[in-house]
C-alpha angles and dihedrals in degrees: 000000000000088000092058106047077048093061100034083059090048090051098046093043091055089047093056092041085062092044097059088038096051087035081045093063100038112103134125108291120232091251084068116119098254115230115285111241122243121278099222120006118281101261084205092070084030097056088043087054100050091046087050088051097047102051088057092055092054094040080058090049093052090053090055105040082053088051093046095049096046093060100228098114118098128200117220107182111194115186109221115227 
């Protein structure tokens, strides 16, 4: 009874082994159409990116408003020749 359990684990345990090494090698080979390339962008990144931009731009604009308000900026004007 004990050698069989023995021999039903060892069993198991190889064909497992063989699974993982034949799943292990399984892949697309190079000769695999590679994936065509959107027609138009994606407007969901785009519209990430833009929001990204954006609060940048205000969070700028909030620097210098504060910079503006508290008086310490000064304005040198050069005319150039």
């Amino acid at each position: 009874m004990l050698q069989k359990n023995n021999a039903r684990w060892a069993m198991l345990i190889a064909a497992n082994a063989m699974l993982w090494c034949v799943l292990g090698f399984y892949g697309t080979s190079g000769a695999a159409p590679k994936p065509a390339p959107q027609p138009f962008a994606n407007a969901t990144e785009q519209r990430a990116s833009m929001i990204g931009e954006l609060q940048e731009i205000r969070a700028l604009l909030k620097e210098q408003n504060a910079l503006l308000r508290s008086g310490k900026v000064q304005v040198v004007v050069v005319e150039s020749p």
